[in-house]
Z-matrix of the N, CA and C atoms (Angstrom, degrees):
N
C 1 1.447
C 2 1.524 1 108.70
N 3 1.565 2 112.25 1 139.98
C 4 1.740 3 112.07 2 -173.50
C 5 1.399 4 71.61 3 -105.95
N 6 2.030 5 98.86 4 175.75
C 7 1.209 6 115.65 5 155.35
C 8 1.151 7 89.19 6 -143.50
N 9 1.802 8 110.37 7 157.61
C 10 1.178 9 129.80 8 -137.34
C 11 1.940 10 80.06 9 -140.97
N 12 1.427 11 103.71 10 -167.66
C 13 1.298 12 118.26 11 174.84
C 14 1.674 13 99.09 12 160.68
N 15 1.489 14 92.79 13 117.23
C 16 1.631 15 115.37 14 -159.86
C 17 1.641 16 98.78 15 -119.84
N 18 1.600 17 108.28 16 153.94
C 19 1.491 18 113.18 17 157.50
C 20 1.292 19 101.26 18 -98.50
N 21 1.615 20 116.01 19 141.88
C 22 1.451 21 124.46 20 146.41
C 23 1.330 22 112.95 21 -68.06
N 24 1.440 23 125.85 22 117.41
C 25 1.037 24 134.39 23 144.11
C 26 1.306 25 141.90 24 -57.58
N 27 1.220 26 91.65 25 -58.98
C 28 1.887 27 111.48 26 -172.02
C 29 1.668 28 105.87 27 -121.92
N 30 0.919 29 157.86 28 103.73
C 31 1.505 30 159.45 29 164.69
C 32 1.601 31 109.58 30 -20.13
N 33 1.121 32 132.41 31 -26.77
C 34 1.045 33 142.28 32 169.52
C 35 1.879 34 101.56 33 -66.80
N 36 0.963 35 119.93 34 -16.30
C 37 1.707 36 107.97 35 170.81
C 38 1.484 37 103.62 36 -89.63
N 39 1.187 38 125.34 37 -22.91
C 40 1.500 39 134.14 38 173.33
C 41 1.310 40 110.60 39 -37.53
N 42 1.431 41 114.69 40 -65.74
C 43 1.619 42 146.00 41 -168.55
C 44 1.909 43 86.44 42 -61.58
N 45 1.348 44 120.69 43 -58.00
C 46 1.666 45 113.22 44 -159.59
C 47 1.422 46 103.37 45 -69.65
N 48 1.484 47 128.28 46 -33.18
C 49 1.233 48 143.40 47 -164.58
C 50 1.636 49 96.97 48 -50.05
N 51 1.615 50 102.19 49 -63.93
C 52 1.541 51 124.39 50 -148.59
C 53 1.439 52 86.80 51 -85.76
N 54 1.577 53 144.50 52 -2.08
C 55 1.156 54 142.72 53 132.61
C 56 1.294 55 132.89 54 -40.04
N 57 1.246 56 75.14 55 -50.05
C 58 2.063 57 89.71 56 -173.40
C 59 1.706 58 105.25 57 -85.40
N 60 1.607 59 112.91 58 -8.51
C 61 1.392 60 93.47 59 179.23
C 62 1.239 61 97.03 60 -97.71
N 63 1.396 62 125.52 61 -48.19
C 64 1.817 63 115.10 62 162.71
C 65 1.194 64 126.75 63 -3.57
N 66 1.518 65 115.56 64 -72.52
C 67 1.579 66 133.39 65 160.86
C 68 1.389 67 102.91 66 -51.81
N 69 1.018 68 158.19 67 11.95
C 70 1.435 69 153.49 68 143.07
C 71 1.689 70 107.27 69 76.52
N 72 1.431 71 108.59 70 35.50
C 73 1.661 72 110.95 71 -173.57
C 74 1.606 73 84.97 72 -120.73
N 75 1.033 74 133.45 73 0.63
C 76 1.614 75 98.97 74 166.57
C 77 1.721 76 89.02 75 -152.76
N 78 1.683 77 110.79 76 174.12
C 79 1.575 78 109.31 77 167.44
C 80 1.507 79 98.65 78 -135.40
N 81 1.284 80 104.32 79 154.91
C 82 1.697 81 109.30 80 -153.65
C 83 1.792 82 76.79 81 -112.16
N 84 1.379 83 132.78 82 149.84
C 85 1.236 84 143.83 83 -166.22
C 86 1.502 85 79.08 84 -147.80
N 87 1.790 86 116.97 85 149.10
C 88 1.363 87 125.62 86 165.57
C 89 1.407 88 102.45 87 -131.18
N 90 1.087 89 113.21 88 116.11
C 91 1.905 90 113.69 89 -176.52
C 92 1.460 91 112.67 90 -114.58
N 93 0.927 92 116.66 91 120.53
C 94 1.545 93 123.36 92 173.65
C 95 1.696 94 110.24 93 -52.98
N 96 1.311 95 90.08 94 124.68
C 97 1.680 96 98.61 95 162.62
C 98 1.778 97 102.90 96 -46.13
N 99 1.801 98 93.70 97 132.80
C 100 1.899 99 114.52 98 166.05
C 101 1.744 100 105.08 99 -67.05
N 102 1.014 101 123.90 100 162.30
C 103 1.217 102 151.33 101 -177.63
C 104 1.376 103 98.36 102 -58.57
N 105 1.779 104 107.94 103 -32.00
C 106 1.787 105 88.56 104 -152.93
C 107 1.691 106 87.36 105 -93.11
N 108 1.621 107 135.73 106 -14.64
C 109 1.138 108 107.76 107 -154.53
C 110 2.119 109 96.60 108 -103.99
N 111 1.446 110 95.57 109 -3.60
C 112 1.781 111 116.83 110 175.52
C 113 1.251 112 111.62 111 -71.12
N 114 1.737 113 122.35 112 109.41
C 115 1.313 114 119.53 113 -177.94
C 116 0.850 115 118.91 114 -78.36
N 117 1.378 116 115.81 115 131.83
C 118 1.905 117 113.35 116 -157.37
C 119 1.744 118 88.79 117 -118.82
N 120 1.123 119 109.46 118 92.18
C 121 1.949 120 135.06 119 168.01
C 122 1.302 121 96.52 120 -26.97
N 123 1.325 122 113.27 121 -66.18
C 124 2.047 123 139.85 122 -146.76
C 125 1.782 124 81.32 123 -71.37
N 126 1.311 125 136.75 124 -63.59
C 127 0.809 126 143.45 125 -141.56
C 128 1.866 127 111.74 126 -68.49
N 129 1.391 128 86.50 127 -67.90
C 130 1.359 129 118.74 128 149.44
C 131 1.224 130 125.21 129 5.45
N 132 1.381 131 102.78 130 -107.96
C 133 1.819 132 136.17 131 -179.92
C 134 1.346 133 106.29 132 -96.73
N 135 1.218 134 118.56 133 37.25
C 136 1.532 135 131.19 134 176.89
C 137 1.834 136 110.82 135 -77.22
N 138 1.138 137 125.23 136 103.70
C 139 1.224 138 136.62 137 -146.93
C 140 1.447 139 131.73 138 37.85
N 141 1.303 140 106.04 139 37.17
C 142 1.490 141 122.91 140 150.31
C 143 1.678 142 124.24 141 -35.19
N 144 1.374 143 101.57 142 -66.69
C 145 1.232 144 102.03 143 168.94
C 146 1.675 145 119.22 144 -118.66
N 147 1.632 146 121.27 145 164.20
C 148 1.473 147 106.09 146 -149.14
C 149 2.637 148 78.23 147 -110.99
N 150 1.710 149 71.31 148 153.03
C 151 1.386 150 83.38 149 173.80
C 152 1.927 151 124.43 150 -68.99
N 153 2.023 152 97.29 151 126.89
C 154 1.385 153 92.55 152 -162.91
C 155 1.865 154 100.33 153 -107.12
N 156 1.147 155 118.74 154 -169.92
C 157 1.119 156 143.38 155 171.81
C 158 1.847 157 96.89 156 -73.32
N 159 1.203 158 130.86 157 159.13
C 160 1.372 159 153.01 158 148.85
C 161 1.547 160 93.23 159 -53.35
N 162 1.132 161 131.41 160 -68.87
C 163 1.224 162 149.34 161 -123.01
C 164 1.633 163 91.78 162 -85.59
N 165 1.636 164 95.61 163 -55.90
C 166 1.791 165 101.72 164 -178.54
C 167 1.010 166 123.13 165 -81.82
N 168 1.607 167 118.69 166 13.16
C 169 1.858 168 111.09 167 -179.27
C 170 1.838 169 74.29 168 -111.12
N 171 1.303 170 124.98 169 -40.86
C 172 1.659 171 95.67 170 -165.68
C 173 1.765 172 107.87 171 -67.07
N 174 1.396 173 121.79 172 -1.09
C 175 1.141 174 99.90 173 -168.06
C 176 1.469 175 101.39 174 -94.97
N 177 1.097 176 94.47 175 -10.97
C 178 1.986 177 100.55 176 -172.31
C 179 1.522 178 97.80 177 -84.71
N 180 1.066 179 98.06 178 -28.11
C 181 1.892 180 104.20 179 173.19
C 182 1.863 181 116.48 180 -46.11
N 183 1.197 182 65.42 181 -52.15
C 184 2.151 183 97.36 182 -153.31
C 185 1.894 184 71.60 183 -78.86
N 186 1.000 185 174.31 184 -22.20
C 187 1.531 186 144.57 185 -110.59
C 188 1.896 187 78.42 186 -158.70
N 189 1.361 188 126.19 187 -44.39
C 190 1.231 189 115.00 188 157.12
C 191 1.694 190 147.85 189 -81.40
N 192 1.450 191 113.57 190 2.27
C 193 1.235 192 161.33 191 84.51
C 194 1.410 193 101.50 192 19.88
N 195 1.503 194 110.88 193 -122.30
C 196 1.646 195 128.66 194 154.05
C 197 0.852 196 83.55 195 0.71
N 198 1.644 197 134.59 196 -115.57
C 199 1.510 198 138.57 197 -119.77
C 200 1.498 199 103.25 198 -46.65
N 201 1.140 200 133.93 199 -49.84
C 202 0.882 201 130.39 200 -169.98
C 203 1.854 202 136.68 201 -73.45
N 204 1.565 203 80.95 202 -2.11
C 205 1.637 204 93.55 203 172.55
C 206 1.439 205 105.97 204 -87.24
């Protein structure tokens, strides 16, 4: 037995896949992405930026905004 490891491209290989395991010539395995290749956001950019006011991100909004008029 080989093992393989394919991209889906098109959803239409989905449908042939679960064909071919029907016919008992291949078995479709679904494995969760490992930790290391799962982009962990939270982990990440975890105090990246520091906590603002409502008040002081719209003004930096509105003030970068401006500049550009």
């Amino acid at each position: 037995m080989k093992t393989l490891t394919i991209d889906i491209v098109n959803d239409k290989a989905i449908k042939l896949l679960q064909d071919l395991e029907s016919l008992q010539l291949i078995r479709v395995r679904r494995e969760k992405p490992s930790i290391d290749t799962e982009t962990k956001w939270d982990i990440k950019y975890k105090g990246a930026m520091q906590k603002q006011l409502l008040s002081e991100v719209d003004n930096q909004l509105n003030d970068l905004r401006n500049a550009w008029e």
